[in-house]
N, C-alpha and C positions, 0 to 999 in steps of 0.2 A: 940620394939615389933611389931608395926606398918612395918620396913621393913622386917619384917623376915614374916609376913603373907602376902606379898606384894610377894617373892621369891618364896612364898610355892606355891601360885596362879599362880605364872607366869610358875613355874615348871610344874605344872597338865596341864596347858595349852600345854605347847611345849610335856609333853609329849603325852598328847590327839592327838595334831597336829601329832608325829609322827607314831603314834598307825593309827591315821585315814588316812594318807601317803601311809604306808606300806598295811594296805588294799586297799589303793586305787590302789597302784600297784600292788597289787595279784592280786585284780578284773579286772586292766587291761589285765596283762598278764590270768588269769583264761581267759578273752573272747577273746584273742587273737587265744589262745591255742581250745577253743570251736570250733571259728568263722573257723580255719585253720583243724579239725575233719570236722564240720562240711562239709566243702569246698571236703574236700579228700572221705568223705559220698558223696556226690554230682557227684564227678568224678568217683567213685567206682561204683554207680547207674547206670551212662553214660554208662559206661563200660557196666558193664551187662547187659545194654539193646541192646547194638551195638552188646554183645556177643549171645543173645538171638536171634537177627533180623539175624546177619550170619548163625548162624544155623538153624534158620528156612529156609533161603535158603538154603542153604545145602542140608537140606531135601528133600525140594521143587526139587531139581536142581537134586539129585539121584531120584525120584521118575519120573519126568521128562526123564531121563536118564534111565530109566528100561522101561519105557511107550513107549519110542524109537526104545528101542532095541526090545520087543516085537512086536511091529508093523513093525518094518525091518524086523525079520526075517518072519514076515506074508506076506509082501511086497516081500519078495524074493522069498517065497513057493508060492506064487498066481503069481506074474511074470515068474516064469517057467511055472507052469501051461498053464498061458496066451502065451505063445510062445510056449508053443507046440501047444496047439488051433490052434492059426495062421499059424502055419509051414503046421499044416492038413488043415483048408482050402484052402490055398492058393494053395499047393499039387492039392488037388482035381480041383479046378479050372482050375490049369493047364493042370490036365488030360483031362477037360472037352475040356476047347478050343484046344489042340491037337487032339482028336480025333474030334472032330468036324471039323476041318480045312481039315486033312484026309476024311474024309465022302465026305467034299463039292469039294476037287481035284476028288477023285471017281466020283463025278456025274456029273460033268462037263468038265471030262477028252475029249470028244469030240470038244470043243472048242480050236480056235487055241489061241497062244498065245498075240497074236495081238488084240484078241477079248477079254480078259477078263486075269487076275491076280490074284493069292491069295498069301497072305502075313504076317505077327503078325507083328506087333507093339506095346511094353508094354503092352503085353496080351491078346488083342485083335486081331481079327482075320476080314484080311480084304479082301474083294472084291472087288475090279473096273472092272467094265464091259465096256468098249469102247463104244464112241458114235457111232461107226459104227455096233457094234452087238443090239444097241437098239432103236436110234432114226435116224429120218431123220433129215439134218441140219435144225437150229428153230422148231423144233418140239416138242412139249411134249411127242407125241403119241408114245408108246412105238410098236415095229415091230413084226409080227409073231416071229421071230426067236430068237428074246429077251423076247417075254412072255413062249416061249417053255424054255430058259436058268432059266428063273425066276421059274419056274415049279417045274424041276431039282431041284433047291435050297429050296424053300420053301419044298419039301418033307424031305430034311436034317434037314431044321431049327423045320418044325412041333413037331420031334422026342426029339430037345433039347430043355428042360424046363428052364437050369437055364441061360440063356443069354438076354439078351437087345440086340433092333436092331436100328442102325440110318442108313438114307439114305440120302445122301451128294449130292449134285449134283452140277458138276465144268465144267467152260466152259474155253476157252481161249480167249486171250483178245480184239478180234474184236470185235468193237461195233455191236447192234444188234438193231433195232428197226423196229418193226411189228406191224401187226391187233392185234395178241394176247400179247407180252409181247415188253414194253417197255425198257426191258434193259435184260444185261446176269445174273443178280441177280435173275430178276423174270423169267426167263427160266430155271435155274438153279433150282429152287425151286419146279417149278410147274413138273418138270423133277419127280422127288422127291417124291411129289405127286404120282404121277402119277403110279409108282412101290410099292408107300406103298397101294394103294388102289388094285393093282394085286395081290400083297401077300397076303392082309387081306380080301377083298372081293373074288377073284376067288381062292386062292388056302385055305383059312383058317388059317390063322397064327392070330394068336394073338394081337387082335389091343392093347391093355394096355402096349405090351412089343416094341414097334415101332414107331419110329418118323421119320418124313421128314425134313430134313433142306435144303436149296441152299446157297451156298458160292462164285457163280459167278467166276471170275475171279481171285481172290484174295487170292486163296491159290493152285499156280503150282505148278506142280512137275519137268515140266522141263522148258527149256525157252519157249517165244513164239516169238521169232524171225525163226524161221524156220515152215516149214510149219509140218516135221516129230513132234518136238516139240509142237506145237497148237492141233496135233490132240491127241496126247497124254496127252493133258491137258482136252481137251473134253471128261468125264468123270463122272461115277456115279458109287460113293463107298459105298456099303454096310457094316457097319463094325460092328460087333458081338463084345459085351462087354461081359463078366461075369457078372452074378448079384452079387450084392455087400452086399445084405439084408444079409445075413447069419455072413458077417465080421462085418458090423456097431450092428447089435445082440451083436456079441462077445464084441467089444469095449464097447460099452454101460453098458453090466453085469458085467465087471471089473470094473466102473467108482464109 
């Protein structure tokens, strides 16, 4: 009797053992199966968020891309624009310094050519009067027959409003040292002087739109190994710019 409840015991036992086995492996396999959901939720999430973040560029990137294209073609309709602006000013410009240049051969057609030149360079409109039509050698003083030239001119220049005037004054390269100027620099300048003060004091021109500079020596036109050459270089340019206010205007109001 004794081994048979000894069996019975041992049997609830093994089978308990196997009852609690067999869940132990569902339970394992159940969190495997969970933990491997779970895992594939997790990379599902990743995704959608990766898939979220692309298309929000996307958006980003067409909205970008229409904000573009609208400002191109604003870019394109105001760059024509702005080129024709600029085609007109520079037009008038040019008519101005042509006729101007014109005006000033007219008034000083009496001068030989030896005494004075007119010429454009990149738009400007220039003058060299020879040292022999306006000064004596070392002299600043400008001569009867060069303030009567200078006269001539300034009633041209009085008329045109839109131009700027410098006055260059260039020697050749023999030293020079005197009571009054130390070198061909400061001859050259005081030269200079000298004709902006006849334009602006005696004939009326506009002191705001005129400058004096001297460049001495240092910028020939031809050699100064010869003596036709030196005198040639001995020389005071007046050169006529355009005003330039009306373009930097223009540039500015596109900017």
């Amino acid at each position: 009797m004794k081994t048979i409840f000894i069996l019975v015991f041992l049997a609830l036992i093994l089978g308990l053992s196997y009852t609690t086995y067999v869940l132990y492996k569902k339970n394992i396999a159940s969190s495997a199966v969970i933990e491997m959901l779970q895992n594939d939720l997790t990379k599902s999430n990743t995704k959608i968020d990766i898939g979220s973040e692309q298309l929000n560029d996307l958006q980003d990137e067409k909205a970008s891309l229409k904000n573009i294209r609208t400002e191109s073609n604003m870019t394109i309709a105001e760059q024509a624009k702005r080129l024709q602006d600029l085609k007109a000013i520079i037009q008038s410009q040019r008519d101005v310094m042509s006729n101007l240049k014109n005006s000033i051969a007219d008034a000083l057609i009496n001068y030989e050519t030896d005494e004075l030149s007119i010429y454009t360079i990149d738009g400007s409109v220039y003058v060299s009067l020879a040292e022999k039509l306006l000064f004596k050698s070392g002299s600043d003083v400008v001569d009867p027959k060069g303030t009567e030239a200078l006269k001539s001119l300034a009633m041209v220049l009085n008329k045109t409003k839109d131009i700027q005037v410098m006055i260059e004054g260039h020697t050749d390269n023999v030293p020079i040292k005197t009571a009054n100027f130390k070198d061909n620099w400061e001859l050259s300048t005081a030269r200079a002087a000298s004709i902006v003060r006849i334009l602006t004091n005696e004939y009326g021109f506009d002191s705001s739109r005129i400058t004096a500079s001297g460049r001495g020596q240092f910028f020939p036109l031809e050699s100064n190994d010869t003596a036709e050459g030196r005198a040639g270089n001995r020389r005071t340019e007046i050169i006529l710019s355009p005003n330039l206010n009306e373009l930097m205007n223009l540039l500015d109001y596109y900017e």
